[in-house]
Structure formats: structure tokens, C-alpha cells
N, C-alpha and C positions, 0 to 999 in steps of 0.2 A: 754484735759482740765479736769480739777475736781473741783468741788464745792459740797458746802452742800445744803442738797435734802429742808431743809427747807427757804433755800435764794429764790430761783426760785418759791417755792412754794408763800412766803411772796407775791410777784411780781406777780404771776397770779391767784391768787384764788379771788380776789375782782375782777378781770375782767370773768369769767367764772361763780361766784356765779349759783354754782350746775346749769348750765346749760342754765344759760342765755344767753349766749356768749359763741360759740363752737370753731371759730376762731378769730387768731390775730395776727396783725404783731408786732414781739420782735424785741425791739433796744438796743443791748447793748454798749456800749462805756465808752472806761477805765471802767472798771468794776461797771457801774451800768446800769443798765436795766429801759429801760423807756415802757411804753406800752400804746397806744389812742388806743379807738375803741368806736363804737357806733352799737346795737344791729340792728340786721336785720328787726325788725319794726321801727327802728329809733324814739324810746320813752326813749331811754337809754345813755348817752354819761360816759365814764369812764375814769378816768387816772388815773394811777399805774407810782411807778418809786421807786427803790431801790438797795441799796449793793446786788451786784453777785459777791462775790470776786472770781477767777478762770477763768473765761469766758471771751474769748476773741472776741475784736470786729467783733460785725458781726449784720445782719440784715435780719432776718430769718421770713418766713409764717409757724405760728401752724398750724396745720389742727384740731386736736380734743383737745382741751384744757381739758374732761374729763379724756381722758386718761392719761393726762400728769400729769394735778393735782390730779388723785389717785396715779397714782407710785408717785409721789411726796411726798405724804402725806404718804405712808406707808414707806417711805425713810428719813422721813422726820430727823431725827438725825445723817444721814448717810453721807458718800463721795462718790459724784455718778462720774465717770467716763463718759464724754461724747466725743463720736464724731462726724462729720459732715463731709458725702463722700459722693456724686454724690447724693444731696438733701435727705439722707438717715441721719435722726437724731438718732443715737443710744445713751442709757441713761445705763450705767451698771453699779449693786451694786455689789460690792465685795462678789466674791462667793455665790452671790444670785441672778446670773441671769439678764436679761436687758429686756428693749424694743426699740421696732424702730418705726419712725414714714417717714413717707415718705413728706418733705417738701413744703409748696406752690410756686408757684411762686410771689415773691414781689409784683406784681404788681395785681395779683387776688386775694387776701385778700378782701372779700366782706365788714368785719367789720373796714379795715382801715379809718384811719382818714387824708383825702389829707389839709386841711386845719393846717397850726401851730398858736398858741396863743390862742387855745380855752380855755384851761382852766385859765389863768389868764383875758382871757373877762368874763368868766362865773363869777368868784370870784370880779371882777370888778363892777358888773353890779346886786350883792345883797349886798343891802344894810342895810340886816338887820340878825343877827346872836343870835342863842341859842345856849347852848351847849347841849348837850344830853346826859341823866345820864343811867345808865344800868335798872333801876326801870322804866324809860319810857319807852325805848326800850322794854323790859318784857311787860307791863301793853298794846301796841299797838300791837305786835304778838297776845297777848292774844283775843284782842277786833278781829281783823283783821282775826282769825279763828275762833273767835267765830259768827259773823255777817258776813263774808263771800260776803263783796261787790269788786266789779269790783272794783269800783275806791274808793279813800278817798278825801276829800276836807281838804285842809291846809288854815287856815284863819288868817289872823292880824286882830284884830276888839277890840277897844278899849283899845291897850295897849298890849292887850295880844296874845298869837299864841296859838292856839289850832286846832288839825285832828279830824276827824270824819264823819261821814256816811251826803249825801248829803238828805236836808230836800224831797224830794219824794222816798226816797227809804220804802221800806217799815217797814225793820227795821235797826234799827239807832243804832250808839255812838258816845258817846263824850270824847276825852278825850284831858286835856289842857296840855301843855307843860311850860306855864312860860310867863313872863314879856317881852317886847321887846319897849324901848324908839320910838314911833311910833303914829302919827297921823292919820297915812293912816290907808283903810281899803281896802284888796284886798283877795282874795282865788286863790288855786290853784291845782285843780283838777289833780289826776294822779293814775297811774295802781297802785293795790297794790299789784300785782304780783312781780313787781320790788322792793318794800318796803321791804314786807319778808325777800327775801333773803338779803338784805341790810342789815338789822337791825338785821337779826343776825350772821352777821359778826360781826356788833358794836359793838354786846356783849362781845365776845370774845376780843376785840380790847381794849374798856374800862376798864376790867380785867386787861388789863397789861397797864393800865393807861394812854392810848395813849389818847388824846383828839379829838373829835368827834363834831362836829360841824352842824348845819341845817343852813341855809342862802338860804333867800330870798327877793324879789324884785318886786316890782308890773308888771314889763314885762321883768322877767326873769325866768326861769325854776326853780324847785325847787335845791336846790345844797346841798352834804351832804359831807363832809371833815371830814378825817381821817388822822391828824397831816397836815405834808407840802406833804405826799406821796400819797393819796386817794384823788381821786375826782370824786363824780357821780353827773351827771345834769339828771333829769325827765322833759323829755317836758308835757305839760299839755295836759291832754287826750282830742282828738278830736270832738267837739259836731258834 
């Protein structure tokens, strides 16, 4: 089989964001790749799905997603050469070499997802959507390593949506996001260890114009969408 190092890459680097997610069970079928999983703290639910043109059906356990999305990304313009023999995943660049990973078994993927339709309940179940410009994204990394809290609080309150540091911490920000047709008033507390790397992915994503989305719902996770092929849910951090 052959395919280009940056199709597979597209497909797994939002579910692995530098390390959030080590494994995952890959679905591909007539040549596109779908991918669920939810992080081993289970405060993280993902969906990825896109063109692998090359790759033939199969349904295979990653074991280290790190490895895979670095040769990926340093391949990433290239025709990678793959095989699959006696759960032995071999990836080889032309004249530069390869690597092997040693497959899971389907069924022991710790981060698979046994349930189907999450992510249309998720998308179902917010009711309320911003879009997210590259300038916010920036402006909340910024806040988000500068102030250094655990979690962030996401709030509807009067119309509008704005994150920010929770009123006892000891230091605070605010920063507002926009307008949202909306009576209600709800927050929703969540890791921002998960945001980070989220958000800057978006960046890069938005760059090439892809539309990016925040949606949320007074008892629903927070949900962040990347066109019709991203989907990440944050459950709201534990009191």
C-alpha cells in the first residue's frame, strides 16, 4: 500500500495533540480513515476522520501515536510505502529508511471508543455556537501561559461567551470571545491542559481557512469542531 505521509498525518495528529493520546484504534474503509477515542483520564473525547487515499481496508490498534506522527510529519510531502505482516506495521520512505511498530490487539486499545453516535449526540446536545478567529486563539494561549491555571471557566452570561480564570484563584483573566443569541446563563469549567494543545492546532487550521467552531450547552461538555472532520468534547473538571 502507498499513500502520502501528510493524509495519515491530517488523521492523527488532532487525536494525539503532542501527547495527549498515545493510543488509538484506526478505521479505514474505502479509503477514508475514521478515528474515536477518549483520553485515559477520560476528560477528553475526540473524533477525526478523513481521505487516505492508498490504504486499504483494515482496522488496526496504534500503540504509540508519537512515533508515528513524527515519521509522519517528517514525511510529510512524501509516498510512504506501508505494510502489515503478523501485526508488524512497517512505514518506509523511499530510499530513506522506515519504521516498524508492533500492532495492538483490537480489542485492548485502552482509548477506544465501544459506543457509536457520540459525536452527532455531542453536536446535538450544544446549542449554542461561536466561531473562533486565529486572534482569540493567540490572545488565550497567551492568557493561559501567562496565569497558569489548572482549569479555565467558559461562561454564557448576558448574551455573551467569555473564558477566564475562576473568581478564587488567585490570579485571574478575562478574556471574551463574542455575542451568542442566548438567555441562559451557565459556565463550564475544564482542564487547560487539553485547550493548549487544542487551540493550537486551530491555529494552523484556521490559516488554511478551515472553520473552527466552540459549541456549547447548559449540560453538555464543552465541544470544539474543525469543519465536518474534528470533534473534541471536554467534560467539565471534577469538583
Amino acid at each position: 500500500m502507498k499513500f502520502q505521509g501528510k493524509e495519515l498525518l491530517t488523521l492523527l495528529e488532532c487525536i494525539h495533540l503532542k501527547g495527549l493520546i498515545e493510543e488509538c484504534l484506526l478505521v479505514i474503509k474505502n479509503e477514508t480513515g475514521t478515528v474515536e477515542a477518549i483520553d485515559m483520564g477520560n476528560s477528553m473525547y475526540v473524533y477525526s476522520t478523513g481521505p487516505v487515499p492508498g490504504l486499504e481496508d483494515m482496522v488496526v490498534g496504534i500503540p504509540n501515536l508519537g512515533v508515528l506522527c513524527n515519521f509522519l510529519e517528517t514525511a510529510a510531502e512524501e509516498t510512504i510505502t506501508c505494510t502489515i505482516k503478523d501485526r508488524r506495521f512497517k512505514l518506509r520512505r523511499k530510499s530513506r529508511g522506515s519504521v516498524e511498530l508492533t500492532l495492538m490487539e483490537k480489542d485492548m486499545v485502552p482509548t477506544s471508543v465501544k459506543q457509536k453516535g457520540s459525536k452527532e449526540k455531542l453536536e446535538s446536545n450544544t446549542k449554542y455556537k461561536h466561531h473562533l478567529t486565529k486572534r482569540f486563539c493567540e490572545d488565550f494561549l497567551y492568557y493561559a501561559s501567562l496565569i497558569g491555571s489548572k482549569g479555565v471557566l467558559w461562561q454564557i452570561s448576558g448574551g455573551k461567551i467569555s473564558v477566564g480564570s475562576k473568581k478564587e484563584d488567585n490570579q485571574r483573566f478575562f478574556l471574551p470571545a463574542g455575542s451568542v443569541s442566548s438567555k441562559e446563563e451557565f459556565s463550564i469549567e475544564v482542564y487547560t491542559q487539553y485547550l493548549v494543545p487544542i487551540f493550537r492546532y486551530l491555529i494552523k487550521e484556521i490559516e488554511k481557512e478551515k472553520l473552527s467552531v466552540l459549541r456549547m450547552g447548559s449540560d453538555s461538555p464543552l465541544v470544539i469542531t474543525v469543519a465536518d472532520n474534528v470533534l473534541w468534547a471536554l467534560t467539565p473538571v471534577a469538583i
